[in-house]
C-alpha positions as CSV (number, residue, x, y, z in Angstrom):
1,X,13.0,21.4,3.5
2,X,10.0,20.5,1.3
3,X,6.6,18.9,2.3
4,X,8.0,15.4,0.9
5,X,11.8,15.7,2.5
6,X,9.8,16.1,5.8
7,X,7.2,13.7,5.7
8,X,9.0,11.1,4.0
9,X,11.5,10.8,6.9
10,X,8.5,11.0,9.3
11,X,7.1,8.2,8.0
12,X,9.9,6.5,7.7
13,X,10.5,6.5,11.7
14,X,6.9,5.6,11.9
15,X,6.7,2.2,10.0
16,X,10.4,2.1,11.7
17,X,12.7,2.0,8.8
18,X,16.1,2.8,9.6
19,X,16.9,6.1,8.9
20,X,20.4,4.8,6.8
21,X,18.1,2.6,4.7
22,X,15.5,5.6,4.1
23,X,18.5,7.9,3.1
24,X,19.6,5.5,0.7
25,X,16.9,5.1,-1.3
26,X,15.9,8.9,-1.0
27,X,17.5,10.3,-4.6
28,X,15.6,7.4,-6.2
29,X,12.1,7.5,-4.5
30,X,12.8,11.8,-5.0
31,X,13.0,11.8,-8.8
32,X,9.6,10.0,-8.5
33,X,7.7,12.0,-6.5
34,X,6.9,15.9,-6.9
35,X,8.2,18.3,-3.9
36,X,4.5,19.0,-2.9
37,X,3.4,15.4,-2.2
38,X,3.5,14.1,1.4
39,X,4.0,10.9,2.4
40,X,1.5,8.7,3.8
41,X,3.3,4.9,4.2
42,X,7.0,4.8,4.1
43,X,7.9,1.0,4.9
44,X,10.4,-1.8,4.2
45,X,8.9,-4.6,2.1
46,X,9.2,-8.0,0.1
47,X,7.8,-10.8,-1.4
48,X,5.5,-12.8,0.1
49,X,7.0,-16.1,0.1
50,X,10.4,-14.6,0.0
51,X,11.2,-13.9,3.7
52,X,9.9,-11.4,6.3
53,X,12.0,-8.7,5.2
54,X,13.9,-7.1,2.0
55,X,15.8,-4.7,0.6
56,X,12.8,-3.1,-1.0
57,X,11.2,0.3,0.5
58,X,7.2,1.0,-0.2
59,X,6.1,4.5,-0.2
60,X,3.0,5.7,-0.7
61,X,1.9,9.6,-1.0
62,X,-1.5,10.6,-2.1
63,X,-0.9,10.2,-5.7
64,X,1.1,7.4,-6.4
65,X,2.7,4.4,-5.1
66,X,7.0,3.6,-5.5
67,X,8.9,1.1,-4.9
68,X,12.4,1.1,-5.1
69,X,14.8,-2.4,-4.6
70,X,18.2,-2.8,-3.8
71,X,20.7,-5.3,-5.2
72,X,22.0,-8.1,-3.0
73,X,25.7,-7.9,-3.5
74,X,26.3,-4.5,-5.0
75,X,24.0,-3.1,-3.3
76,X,22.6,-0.5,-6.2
77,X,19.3,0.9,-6.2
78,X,16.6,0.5,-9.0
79,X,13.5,1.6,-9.3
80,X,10.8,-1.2,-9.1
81,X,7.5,0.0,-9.4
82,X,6.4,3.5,-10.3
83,X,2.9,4.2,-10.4
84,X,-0.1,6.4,-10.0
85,X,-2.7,5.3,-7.7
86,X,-5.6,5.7,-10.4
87,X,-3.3,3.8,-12.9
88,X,-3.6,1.0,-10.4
89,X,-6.4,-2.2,-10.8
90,X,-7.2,-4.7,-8.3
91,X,-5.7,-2.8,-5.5
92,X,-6.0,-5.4,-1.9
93,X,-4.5,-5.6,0.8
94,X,-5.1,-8.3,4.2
95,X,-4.3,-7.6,7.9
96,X,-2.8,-10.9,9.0
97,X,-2.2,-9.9,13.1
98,X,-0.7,-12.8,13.8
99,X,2.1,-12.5,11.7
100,X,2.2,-8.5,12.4
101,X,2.0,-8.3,8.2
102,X,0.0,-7.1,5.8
103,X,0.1,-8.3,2.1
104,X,-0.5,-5.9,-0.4
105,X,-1.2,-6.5,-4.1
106,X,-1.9,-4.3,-7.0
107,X,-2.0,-4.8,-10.7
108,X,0.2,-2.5,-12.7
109,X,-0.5,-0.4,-15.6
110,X,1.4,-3.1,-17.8
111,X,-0.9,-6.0,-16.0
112,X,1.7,-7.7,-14.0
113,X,0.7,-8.4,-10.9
114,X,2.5,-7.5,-8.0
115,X,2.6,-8.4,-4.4
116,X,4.9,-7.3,-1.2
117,X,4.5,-8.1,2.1
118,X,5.0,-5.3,4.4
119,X,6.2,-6.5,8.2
120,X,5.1,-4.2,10.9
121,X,8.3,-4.3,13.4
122,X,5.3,-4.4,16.7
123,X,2.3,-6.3,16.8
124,X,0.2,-2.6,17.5
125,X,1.4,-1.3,14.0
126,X,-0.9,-3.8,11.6
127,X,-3.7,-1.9,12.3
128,X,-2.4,1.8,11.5
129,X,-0.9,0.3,8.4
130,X,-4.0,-1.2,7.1
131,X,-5.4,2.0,7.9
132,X,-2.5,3.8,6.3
133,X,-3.9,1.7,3.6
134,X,-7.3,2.8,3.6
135,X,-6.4,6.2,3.5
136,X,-4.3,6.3,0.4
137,X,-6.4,4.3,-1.8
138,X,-9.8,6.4,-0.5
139,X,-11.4,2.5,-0.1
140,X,-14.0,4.1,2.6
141,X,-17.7,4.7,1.8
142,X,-18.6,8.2,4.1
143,X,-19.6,7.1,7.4
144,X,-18.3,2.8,7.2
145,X,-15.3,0.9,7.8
146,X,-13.6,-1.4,5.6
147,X,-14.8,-5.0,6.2
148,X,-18.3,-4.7,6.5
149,X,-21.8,-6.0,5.3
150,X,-21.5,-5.4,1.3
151,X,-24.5,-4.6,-0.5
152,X,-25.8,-7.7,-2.2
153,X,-23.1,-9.9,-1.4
154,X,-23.6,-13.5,-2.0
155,X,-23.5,-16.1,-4.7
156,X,-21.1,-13.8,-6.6
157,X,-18.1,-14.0,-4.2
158,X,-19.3,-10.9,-2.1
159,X,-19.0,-7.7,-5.1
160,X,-22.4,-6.7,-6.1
161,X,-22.8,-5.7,-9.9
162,X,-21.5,-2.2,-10.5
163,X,-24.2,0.5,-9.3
164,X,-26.5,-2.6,-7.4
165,X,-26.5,-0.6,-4.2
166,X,-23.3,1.0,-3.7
167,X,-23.0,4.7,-3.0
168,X,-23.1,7.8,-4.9
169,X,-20.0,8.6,-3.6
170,X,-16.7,7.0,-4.0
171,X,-15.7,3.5,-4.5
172,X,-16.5,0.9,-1.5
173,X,-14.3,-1.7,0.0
174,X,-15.2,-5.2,-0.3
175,X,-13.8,-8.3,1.7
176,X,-13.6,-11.3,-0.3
177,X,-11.9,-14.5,1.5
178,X,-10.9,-12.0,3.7
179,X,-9.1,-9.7,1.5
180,X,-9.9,-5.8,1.0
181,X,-10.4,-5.0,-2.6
182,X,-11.8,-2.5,-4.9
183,X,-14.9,-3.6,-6.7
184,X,-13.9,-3.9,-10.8
């Protein structure tokens, strides 16, 4: 078994997807993803406005982010969204604890914006899946959390201009109306 067979079923269990609905959209989310990749988020997601669950998996690895969708009546699988995490602009994501969600949205490579809603089966979960979150998109400044005072915030919605007091090192995340985004 490679590093992404066994970490992709791993995560899977995690974020509690059902191992049937993992397996079936395995040959898809496999001709995406290279053998040496592990998986960081493996989760069941949808739309927003469209219900708390669908018939669309998330995964996330290191490198890039998939997600595959699955017809209502037919059930066939497609692939939905197939990018590097780089590739990626406005990347944000908000922890909403009371619905035991968190709402994820990224702007593809082609500009379309896209959002899913990923439902966290217990209350507990929200947290390691904003985390989860963290993680893969590197949104930490060495030594802070996500969420905290922003360098120069203000007047212009809470992101500083580029280089006005951010770090040397890596990007920083912001909260703007409550949202976790990656200054532009």
């Amino acid at each position: 078994m490679d590093v992404f067979a066994g970490t992709f079923l791993s995560a899977a269990a995690a974020s509690g997807v059902a191992r049937s609905f993992a397996a079936r959209h395995l040959p898809v989310v496999r001709r995406c993803v290279r053998a040496d990749e592990d998986a960081l988020l493996v989760a069941r997601c949808g739309r927003p406005g469209g219900g708390p669950r669908g018939g669309r998996l998330l995964l996330i690895t290191r490198r890039r982010l998939v997600v595959t969708q699955e017809s209502g009546l037919l059930r066939r699988l497609r692939l939905h969204l197939h990018a590097e995490l780089h590739q990626l602009a406005g990347v944000g994501w908000s922890v909403d604890p009371g619905r035991s969600a968190v709402d994820l949205a990224v702007t593809a490579v082609d500009g379309v914006r896209e959002r899913f809603r990923i439902q966290a089966l217990r209350p507990e979960l929200v947290d390691r899946l904003g985390d989860l979150l963290d993680e893969a998109f590197r949104l930490r400044a060495p030594g802070a959390r996500c969420g905290g005072a922003v360098p120069g915030g203000g007047a212009s919605g809470g992101v500083p201009p580029r280089g006005a007091g951010w770090p040397a090192r890596g990007p920083v995340a912001v909260r703007v109306a409550g949202r976790r985004v990656l200054p532009a």
